[in-house]
C-alpha positions as a printed NumPy array, in Angstrom:
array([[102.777,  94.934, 115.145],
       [106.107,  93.772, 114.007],
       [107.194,  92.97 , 110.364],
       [108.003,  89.472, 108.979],
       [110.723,  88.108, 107.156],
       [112.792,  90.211, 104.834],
       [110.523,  88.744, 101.657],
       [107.31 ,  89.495, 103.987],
       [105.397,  92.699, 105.236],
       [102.781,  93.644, 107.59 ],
       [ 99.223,  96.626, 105.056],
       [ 93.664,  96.909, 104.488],
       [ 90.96 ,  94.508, 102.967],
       [ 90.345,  96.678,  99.944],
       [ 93.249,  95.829,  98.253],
       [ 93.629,  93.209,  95.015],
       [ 96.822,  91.995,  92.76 ],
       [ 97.033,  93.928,  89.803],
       [ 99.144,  90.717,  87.881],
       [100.194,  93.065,  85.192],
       [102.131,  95.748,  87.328],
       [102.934,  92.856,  90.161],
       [101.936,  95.639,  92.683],
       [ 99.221,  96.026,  94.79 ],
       [ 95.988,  98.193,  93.117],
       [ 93.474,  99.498,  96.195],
       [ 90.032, 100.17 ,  95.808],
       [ 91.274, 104.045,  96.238],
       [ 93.751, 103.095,  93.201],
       [ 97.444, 102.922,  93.027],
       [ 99.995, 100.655,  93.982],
       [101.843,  99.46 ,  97.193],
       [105.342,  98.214,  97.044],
       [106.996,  95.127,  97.024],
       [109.778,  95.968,  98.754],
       [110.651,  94.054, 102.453],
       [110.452,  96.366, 105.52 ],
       [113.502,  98.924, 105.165],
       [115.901,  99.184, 107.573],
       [115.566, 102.466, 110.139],
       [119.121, 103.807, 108.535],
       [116.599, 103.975, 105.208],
       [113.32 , 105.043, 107.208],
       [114.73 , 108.021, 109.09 ],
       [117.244, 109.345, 105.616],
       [113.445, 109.733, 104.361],
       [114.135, 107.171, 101.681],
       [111.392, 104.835, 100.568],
       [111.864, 101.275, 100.133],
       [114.261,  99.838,  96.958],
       [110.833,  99.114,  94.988],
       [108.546, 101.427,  96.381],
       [105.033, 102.461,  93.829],
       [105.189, 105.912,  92.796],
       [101.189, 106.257,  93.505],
       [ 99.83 , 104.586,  96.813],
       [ 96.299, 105.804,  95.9  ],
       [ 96.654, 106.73 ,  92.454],
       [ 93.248, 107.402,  90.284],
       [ 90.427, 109.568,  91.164],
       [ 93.361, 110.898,  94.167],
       [ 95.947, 112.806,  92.229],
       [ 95.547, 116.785,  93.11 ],
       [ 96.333, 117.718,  89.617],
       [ 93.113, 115.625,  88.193],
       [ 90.9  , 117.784,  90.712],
       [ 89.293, 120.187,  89.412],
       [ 90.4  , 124.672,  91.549],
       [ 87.766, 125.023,  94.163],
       [ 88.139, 127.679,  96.651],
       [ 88.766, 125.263,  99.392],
       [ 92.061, 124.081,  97.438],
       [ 93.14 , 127.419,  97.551],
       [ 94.521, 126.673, 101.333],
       [ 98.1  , 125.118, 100.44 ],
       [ 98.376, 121.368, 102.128],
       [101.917, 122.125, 101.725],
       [103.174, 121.597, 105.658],
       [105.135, 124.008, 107.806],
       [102.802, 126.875, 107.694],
       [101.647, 129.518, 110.184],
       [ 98.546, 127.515, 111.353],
       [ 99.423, 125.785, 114.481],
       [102.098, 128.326, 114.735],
       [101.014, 131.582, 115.605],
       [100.472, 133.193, 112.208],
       [ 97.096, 134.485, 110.368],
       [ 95.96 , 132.829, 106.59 ],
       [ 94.616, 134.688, 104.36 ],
       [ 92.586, 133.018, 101.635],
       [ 90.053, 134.189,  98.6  ],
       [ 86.718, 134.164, 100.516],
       [ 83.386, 134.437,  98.798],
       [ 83.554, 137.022,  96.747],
       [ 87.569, 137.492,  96.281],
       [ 88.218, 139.32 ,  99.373],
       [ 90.62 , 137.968, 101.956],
       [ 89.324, 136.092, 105.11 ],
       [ 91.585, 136.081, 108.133],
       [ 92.004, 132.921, 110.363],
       [ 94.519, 132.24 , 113.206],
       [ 94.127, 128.563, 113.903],
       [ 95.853, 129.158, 116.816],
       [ 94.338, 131.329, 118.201],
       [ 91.234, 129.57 , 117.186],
       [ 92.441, 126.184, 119.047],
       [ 93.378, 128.07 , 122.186],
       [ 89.874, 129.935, 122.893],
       [ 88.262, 126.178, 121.793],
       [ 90.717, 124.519, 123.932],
       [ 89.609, 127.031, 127.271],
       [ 85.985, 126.216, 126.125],
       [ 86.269, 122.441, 126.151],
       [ 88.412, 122.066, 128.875],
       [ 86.214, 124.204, 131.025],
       [ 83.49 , 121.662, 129.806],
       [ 85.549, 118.669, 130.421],
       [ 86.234, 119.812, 134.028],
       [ 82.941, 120.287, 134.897],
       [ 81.906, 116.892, 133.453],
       [ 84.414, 114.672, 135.549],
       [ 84.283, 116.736, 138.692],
       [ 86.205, 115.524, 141.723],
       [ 83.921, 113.355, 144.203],
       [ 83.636, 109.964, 145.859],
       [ 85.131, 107.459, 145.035],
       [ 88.028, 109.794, 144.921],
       [ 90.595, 107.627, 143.614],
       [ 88.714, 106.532, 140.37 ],
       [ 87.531, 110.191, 139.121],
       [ 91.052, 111.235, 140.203],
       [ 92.374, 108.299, 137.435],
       [ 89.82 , 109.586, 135.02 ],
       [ 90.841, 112.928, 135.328],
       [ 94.582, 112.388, 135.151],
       [ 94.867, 111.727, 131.795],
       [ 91.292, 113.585, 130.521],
       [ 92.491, 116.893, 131.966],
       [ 96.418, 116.592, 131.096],
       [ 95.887, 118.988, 127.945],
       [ 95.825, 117.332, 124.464],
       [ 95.217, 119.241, 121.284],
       [ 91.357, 118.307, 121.725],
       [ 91.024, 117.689, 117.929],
       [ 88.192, 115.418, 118.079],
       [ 85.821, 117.91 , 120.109],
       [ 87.03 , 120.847, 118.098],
       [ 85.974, 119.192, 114.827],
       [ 82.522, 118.391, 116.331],
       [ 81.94 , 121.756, 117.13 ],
       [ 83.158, 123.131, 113.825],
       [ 81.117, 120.91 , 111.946],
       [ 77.912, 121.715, 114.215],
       [ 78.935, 125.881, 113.003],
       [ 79.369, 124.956, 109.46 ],
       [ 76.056, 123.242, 109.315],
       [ 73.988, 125.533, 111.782],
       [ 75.387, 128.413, 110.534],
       [ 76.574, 130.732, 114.14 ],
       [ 78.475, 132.941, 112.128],
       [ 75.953, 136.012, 112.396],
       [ 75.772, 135.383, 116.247],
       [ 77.34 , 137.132, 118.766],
       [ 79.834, 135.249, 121.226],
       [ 77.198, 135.08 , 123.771],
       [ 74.53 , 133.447, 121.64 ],
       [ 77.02 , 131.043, 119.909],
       [ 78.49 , 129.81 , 122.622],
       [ 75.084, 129.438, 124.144],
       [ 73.956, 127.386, 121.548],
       [ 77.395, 125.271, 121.718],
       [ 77.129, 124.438, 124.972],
       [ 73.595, 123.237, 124.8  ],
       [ 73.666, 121.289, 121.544],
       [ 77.234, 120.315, 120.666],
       [ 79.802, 120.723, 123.429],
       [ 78.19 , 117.518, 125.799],
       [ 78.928, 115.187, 122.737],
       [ 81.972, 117.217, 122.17 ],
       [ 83.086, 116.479, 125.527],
       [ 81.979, 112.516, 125.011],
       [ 84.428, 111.978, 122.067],
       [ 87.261, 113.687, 124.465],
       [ 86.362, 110.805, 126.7  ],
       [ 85.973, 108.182, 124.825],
       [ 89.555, 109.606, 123.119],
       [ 91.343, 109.218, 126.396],
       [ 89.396, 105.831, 127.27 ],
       [ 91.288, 104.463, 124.769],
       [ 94.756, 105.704, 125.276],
       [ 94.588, 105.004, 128.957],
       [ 93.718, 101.462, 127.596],
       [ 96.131, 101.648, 124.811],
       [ 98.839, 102.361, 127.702],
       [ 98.793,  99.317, 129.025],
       [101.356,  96.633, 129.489],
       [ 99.096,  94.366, 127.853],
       [ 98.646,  96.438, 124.992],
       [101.546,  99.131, 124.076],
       [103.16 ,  99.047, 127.725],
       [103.989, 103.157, 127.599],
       [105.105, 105.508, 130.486],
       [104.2  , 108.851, 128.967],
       [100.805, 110.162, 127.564],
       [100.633, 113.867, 126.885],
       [103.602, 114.546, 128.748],
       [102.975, 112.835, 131.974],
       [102.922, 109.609, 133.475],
       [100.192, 107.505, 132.223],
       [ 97.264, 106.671, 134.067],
       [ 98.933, 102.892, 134.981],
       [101.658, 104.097, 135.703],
       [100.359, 106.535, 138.768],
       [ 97.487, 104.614, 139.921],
       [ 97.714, 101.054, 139.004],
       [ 96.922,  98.565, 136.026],
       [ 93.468,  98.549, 137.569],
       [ 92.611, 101.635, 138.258],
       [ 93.819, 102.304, 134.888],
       [ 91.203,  99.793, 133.398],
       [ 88.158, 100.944, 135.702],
       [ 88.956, 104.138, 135.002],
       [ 88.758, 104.066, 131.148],
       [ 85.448, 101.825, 131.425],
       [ 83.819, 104.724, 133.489],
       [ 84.833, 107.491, 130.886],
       [ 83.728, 105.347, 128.614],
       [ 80.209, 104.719, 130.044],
       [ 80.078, 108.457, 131.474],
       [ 80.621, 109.704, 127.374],
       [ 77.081, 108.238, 126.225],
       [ 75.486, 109.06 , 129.657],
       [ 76.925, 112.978, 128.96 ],
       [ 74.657, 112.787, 125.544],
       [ 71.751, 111.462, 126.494],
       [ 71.833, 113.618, 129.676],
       [ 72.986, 116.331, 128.767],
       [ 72.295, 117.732, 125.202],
       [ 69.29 , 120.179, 124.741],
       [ 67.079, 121.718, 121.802],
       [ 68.078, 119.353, 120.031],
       [ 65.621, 116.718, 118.628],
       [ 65.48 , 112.862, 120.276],
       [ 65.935, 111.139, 116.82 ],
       [ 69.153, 113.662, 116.18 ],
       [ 71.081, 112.489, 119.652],
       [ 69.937, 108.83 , 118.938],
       [ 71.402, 109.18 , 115.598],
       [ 74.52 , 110.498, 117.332],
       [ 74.957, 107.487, 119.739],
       [ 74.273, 105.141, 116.902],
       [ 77.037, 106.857, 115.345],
       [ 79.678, 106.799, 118.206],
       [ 78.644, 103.661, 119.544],
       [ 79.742, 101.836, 115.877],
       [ 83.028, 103.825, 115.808],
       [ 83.943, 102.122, 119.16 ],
       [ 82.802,  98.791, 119.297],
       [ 84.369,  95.866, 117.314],
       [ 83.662,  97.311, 113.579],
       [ 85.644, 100.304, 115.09 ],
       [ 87.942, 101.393, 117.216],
       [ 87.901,  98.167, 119.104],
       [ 87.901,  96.211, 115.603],
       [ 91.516,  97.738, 114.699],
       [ 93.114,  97.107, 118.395],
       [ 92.356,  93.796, 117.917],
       [ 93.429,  93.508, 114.033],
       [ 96.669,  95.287, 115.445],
       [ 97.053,  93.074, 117.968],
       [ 96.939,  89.694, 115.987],
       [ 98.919,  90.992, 113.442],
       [102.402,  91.523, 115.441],
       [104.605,  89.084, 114.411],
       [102.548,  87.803, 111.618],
       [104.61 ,  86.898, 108.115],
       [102.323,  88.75 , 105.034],
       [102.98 ,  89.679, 101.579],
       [103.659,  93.313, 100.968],
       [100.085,  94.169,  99.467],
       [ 98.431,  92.492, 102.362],
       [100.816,  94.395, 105.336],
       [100.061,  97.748, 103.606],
       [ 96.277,  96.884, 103.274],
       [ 96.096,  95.473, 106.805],
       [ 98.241,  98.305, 108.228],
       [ 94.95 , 100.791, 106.742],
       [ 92.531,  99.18 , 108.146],
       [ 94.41 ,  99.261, 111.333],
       [ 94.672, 103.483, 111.168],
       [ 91.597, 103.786, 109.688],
       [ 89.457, 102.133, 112.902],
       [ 91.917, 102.87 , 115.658],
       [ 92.18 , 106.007, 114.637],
       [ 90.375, 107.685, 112.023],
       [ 86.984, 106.449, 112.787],
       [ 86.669, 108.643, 115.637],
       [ 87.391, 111.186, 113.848],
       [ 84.964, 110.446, 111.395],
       [ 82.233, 110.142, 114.393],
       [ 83.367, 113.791, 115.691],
       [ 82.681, 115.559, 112.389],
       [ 79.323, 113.509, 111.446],
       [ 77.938, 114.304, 114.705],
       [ 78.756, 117.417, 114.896],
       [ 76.883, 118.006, 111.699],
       [ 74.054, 115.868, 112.301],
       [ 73.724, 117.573, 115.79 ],
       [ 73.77 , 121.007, 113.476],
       [ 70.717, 119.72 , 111.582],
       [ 73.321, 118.916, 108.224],
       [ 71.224, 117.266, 105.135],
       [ 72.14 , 113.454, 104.351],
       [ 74.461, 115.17 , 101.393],
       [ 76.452, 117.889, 103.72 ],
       [ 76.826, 114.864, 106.157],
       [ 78.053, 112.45 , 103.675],
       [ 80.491, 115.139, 102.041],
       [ 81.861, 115.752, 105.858],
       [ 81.822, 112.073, 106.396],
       [ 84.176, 111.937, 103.267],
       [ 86.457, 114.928, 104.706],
       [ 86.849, 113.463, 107.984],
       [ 88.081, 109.561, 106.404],
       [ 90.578, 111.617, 104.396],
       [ 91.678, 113.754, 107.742],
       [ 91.783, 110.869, 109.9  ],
       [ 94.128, 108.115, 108.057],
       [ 96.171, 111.307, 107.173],
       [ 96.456, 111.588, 111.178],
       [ 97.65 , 108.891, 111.621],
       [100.108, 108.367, 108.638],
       [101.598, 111.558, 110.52 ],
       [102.141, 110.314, 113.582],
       [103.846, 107.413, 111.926],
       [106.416, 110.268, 110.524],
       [106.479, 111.688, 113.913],
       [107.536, 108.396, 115.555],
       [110.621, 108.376, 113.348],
       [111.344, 111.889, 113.782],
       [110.963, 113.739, 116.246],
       [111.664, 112.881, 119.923],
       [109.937, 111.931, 123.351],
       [110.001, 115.759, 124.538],
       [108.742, 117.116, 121.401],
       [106.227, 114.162, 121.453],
       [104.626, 114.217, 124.823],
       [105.127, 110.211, 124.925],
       [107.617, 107.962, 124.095],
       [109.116, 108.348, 120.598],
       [110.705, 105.514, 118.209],
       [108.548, 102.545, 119.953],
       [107.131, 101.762, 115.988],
       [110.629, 101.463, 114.663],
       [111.836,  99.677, 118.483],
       [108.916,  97.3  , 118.017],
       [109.804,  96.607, 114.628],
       [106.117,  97.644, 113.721],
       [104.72 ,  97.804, 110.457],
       [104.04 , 101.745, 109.92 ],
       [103.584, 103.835, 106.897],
       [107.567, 105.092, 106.676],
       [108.843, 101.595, 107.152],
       [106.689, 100.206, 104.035],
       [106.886, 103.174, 101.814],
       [109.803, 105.558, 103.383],
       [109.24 , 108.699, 104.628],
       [109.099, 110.871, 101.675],
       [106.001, 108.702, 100.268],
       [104.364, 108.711, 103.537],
       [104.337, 112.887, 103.486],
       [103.016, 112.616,  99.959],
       [ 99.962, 109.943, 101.145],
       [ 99.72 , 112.606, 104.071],
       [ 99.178, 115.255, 101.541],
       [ 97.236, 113.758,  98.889],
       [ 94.682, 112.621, 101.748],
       [ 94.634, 116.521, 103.278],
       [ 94.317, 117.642,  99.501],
       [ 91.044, 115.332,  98.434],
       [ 89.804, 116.412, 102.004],
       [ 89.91 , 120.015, 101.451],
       [ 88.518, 119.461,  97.858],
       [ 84.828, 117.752,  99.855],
       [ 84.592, 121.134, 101.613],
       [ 84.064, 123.223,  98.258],
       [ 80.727, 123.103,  98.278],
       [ 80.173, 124.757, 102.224],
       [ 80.59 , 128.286, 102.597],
       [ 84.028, 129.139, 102.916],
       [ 84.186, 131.211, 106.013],
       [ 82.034, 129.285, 108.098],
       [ 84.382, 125.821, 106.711],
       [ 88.098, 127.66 , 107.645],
       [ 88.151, 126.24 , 111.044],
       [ 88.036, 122.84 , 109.136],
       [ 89.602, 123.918, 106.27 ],
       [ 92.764, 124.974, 108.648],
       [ 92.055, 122.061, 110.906],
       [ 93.116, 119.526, 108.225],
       [ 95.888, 121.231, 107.111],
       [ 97.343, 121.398, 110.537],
       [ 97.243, 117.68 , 110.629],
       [100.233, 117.438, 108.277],
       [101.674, 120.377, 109.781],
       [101.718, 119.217, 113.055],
       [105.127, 118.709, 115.219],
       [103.358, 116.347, 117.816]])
């Protein structure tokens, strides 16, 4: 998507023209700024642009207005030990400390769903196409979507009495096959994504994408199939759990793909490269963008994991709420990341946004604004999990602050 004239911008529908400030006021609150795209000299010194609003979300989203719950007691403040080898300690239920290693968390989850993954796409005939499937589905990944799945199918279910035998029993049976369907449908759509048609890349998780190695239409065929194999792998494959519960599930991933979703925002993206638009409507456009290509996949990955779990309508809605917050906050990260940090660190190529002249978060509000929308999102994310248990939530507790933490 690249950015119009220096008096234009390329941001999502809910935002109106608050005449009085001249700035844009979303339906979150806050303001967007009038400033033109800044130049990458501006982007990468982490300044925001001339005019920029000191509140992108303002109202109801300031931390300070929230009221101390004991998920706000872990920091959102980046560059901590989760992700990074280190144990967090946090007040649990009844004052004591609780230790969690996300790492160490994300690895045994990562050996659990890639074990899961690899028995799903096995090798066989046609060997080329479940070779291209499994080029890019079996490359590694931080498996975020299938890890918040399963977390939210513990949180709900409650496994925390169980012993690793039982629990993982129960995983694999009720959570892991739709688990292993949002992995899929994930890497559907960056092999698609990939494409010369679409973002024309050459790296994907540190490798050659799936074009690249077997051809533009292998590359096509291939995401179709993982895409039809991921609802097949549900209704299949998940047991003890109820018929109207996986339906429910499909229903749910099914909308987060198709042209309200995932499929709506590629194609919003798409048209809106090299299209002139006002500042408030770049910002607003650029939101609805993240929040389908992006974050509604997320969203799908923690609802069904809790409606899988047997969550009530409330605990789904509340981790319906987290997982919005988590997933536009994932993506105004790797925004940052883009500008910052290179290919190696990246696993793909790095600077393409600011190459492409894209409209991103950093070059409409500057970096240091982007890290506080990051945080603010983490922050009212963290603040939806109060009312859950607060060892059973850690693993999404920790989960969203990694997002912001993240190097890659």
């Amino acid at each position: 998507m690249v950015a119009g004239p220096a008096s234009k911008a390329s941001v999502s529908p809910r935002c109106s023209l608050n005449a009085s400030r001249g700035a844009t006021a979303c339906a979150r609150g806050g303001t967007a700024s009038h400033a033109a795209t800044p130049s990458a000299s501006r982007i990468v010194a982490g300044l925001p642009p001339a005019s920029a609003a000191s509140s992108f979300f303002g109202g109801g989203r300031r931390v300070a207005e929230r009221p101390n719950t004991r998920a706000a007691a872990v920091s959102v403040t980046p560059n901590v030990n989760q992700g990074q080898g280190g144990q967090t300690k946090a007040g649990g239920t009844e004052g004591q400390d609780v230790p969690f290693d996300l790492k160490d968390h994300m690895a045994a989850q990562g050996k659990f769903i890639n074990a899961a993954l690899e028995r799903a796409v096995p090798e066989q005939y046609p060997e080329t196409i479940h070779k291209a499937m499994r080029h890019t589905l079996l490359a590694g990944g931080k498996r975020i979507r299938p890890a918040l799945c399963l977390a939210a199918f513990e949180l709900v279910s409650d496994l925390s009495g169980e012993d690793k035998a039982v629990r993982e029993s129960a995983l694999l049976r009720k959570a892991m096959p739709t688990a292993c369907a949002l992995e899929m449908i994930h890497t559907m759509s960056l092999i698609h994504d990939d494409l010369p048609c679409l973002d024309n890349d050459d790296f994907r998780r540190g490798i050659p994408t799936c074009h690249k190695l077997f051809g533009e239409d292998m590359a096509i065929l291939a995401g179709d199939a993982l895409l039809a194999l991921a609802f097949e792998h549900i209704a299949s494959q998940t047991k003890d759990v109820s018929s109207e519960r996986v339906l429910k599930v499909i229903s749910e991933i099914g909308r987060s793909v198709g042209s309200v979703g995932l499929v709506g925002g590629q194609v919003v993206d798409i048209e809106s490269e090299g299209k002139a638009m006002e500042p408030e409507e770049g910002l607003e456009t650029l939101k609805y963008i993240h929040e389908h290509k992006t974050a509604i996949l997320l969203e799908a990955a923690v609802v069904s994991g809790a409606i899988l779990g047997g969550g009530s309508a409330e605990q789904i809605e509340l981790l319906r709420g987290y997982a919005r917050d988590i997933g536009l906050a994932f993506q105004v990260v790797d925004d940052i990341l883009d500008v910052t940090m290179t290919t190696e660190q990246l696993g793909k190529t790095a600077g393409k946004d600011l190459e492409a002249n894209k409209t991103t978060y950093p070059s409409l509000l500057g970096l240091e604004k982007s890290r506080e929308i990051a945080d603010e999102l983490i922050a009212d994310a963290l603040g939806k999990l109060s009312s859950f248990d607060y060892t059973r939530a850690l693993p999404l507790l920790t989960l969203a602050k990694y997002i912001v933490s993240r190097k890659s």
